[in-house]
N, C-alpha and C positions, 0 to 999 in steps of 0.2 A: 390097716392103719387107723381108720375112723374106729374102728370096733376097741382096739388095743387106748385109742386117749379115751374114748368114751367110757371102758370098764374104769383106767385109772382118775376118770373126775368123779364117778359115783364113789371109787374108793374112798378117795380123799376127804368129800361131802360126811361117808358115813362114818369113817374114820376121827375127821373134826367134831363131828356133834359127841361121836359118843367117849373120847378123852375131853372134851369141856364138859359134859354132862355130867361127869365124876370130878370133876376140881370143887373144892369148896368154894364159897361166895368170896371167903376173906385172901385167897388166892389169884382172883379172876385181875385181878388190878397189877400183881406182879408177873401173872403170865402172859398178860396183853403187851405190856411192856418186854418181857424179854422174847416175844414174838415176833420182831420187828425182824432180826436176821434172819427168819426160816422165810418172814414172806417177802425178803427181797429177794431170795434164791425162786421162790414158787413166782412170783414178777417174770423175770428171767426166763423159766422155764413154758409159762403163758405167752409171752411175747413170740418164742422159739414155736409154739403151737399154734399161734396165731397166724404166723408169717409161712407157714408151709404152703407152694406154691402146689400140690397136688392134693390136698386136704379136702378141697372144698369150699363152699359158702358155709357148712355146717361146722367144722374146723374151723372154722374164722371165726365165725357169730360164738364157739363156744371160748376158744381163745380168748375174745375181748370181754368177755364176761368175766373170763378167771383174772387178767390183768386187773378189771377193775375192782374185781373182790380183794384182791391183793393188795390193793393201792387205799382201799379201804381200812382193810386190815392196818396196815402200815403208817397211815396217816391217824388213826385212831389210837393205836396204841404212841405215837410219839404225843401227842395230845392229852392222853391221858398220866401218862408219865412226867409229862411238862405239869400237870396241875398236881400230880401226887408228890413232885419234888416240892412245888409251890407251897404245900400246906406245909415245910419245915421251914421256911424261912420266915426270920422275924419281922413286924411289920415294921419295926423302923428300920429296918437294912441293914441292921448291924447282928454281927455273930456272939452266942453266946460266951 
């Protein structure tokens, strides 16, 4: 079990760098934002790795790592999305 989350958190680690590695620069802004649903499911799924009562201390310690990447992730991209709607609105409040 340790062996089976361990291979799939290397996957996912090398998996992530190397599909953002290939997004352009002028893309990273709308992929952070539509990113927010895949890392409330990978949340989810950390928590679920986290809490295994046979895992371990190592299963634990790496569980709360992914949650908190996740929470990262998540908390970033609505932030950044908040400020990328921000730049269309006018500054006196009103619609064009």
């Amino acid at each position: 079990m340790l062996g089976l989350l361990f291979f799939v958190f290397v996957l996912a680690v090398f998996l992530g760098f190397e599909l953002i590695a290939k997004v352009p620069s002028q893309l990273h802004t709308p992929l952070m934002s539509g990113s927010n649903a895949i890392s409330g499911i990978t949340i989810v799924g950390a928590l679920v790795a986290a809490g295994q009562p046979h895992g371990g201390d190592f299963v634990t310690v790496l569980g709360t790592i992914a949650v908190a990447a996740a929470m990262i992730n998540v908390v970033g991209g609505y932030l950044v999305t908040d400020r990328m709607l921000a730049m269309f609105k006018h500054k006196d409040g009103g619609a064009k």
